[in-house]
N, C-alpha and C positions, 0 to 999 in steps of 0.2 A: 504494500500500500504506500506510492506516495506521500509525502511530506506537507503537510498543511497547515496554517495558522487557522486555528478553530475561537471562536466565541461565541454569546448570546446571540451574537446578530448571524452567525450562519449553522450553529449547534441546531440537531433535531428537538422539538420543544416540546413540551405534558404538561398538563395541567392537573395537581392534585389538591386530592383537601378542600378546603376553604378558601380561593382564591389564591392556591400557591402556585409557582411557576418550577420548572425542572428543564435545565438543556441539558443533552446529555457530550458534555466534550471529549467524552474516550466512552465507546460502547463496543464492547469485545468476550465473546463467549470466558476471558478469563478477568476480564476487570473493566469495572466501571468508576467512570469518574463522573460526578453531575455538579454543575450549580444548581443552587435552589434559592427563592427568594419566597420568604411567608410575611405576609404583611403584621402588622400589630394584633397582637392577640391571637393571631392562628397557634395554631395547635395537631399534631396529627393523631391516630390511635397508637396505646401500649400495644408493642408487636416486641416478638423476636426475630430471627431470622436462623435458620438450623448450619447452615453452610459459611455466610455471609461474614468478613471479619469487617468492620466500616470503620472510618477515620471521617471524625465532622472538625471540619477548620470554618473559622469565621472570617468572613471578610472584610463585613460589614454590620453593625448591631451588635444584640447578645443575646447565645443562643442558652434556653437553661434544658436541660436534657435530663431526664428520670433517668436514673439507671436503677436496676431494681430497686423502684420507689423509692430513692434519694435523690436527691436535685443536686446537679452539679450546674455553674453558672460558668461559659466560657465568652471571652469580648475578643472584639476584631483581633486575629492577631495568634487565637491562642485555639485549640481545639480536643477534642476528645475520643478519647479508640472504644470502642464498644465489641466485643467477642461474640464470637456464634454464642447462639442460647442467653444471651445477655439480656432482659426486657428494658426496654429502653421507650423513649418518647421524648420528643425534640417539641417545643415550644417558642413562640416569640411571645413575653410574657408585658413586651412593652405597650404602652398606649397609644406610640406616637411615631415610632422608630422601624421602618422595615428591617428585615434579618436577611444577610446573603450571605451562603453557605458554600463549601463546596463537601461533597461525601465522595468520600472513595469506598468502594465496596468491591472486597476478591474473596471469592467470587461473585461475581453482580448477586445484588440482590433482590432482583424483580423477579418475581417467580418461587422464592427464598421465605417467603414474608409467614408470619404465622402472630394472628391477632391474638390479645388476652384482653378479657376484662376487666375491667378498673378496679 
């Protein structure tokens, strides 16, 4: 595969959630890389992932992320690893502040995904 400068503006795009955004800037049967943008207050569900190891970096905002049901708070700049089997849930807890993420997941984790109840 050729050499390409990839971003938001030419990345394949998803929309999840609650008005969240996803491009996917590396999409490959062994690793995924996405930006994500969740507006103030979004939220997704507590899920694991059985395969899935992820790395959430901040770009922009601050992300607070459950990890089994503790809250960890990361600001632009700083991110966090999350393990297969790990119950996690990523939030923007802010009023006012969009949140820009990027996850890395090897292996991808769409398809990976397994919800739990709150």
């Amino acid at each position: 595969m050729p050499a390409k400068v990839i971003s938001t503006a030419n990345a394949e795009h998803y929309t999840w959630g609650n008005n969240c955004d996803g491009w996917f800037l590396v999409k490959t049967p062994e690793l995924q890389i996405i930006e994500e943008a969740m507006p103030p207050g979004a939220s997704e569900t507590p899920h694991h992932h059985v395969h899935a190891r992820q790395f959430f970096f901040v770009l922009e905002g601050e992300l607070t992320m459950a990890v089994e049901y503790h809250d960890f708070v990361a600001k632009a700049g700083e991110g966090i690893e999350i393990a297969p089997g790990q119950i996690h849930c990523a939030s923007n807890r802010s009023s006012d502040k969009p949140l820009r993420i990027v996850v890395t997941s090897q292996p991808p984790s769409h398809g990976d995904r397994v919800d739990v109840k709150a």
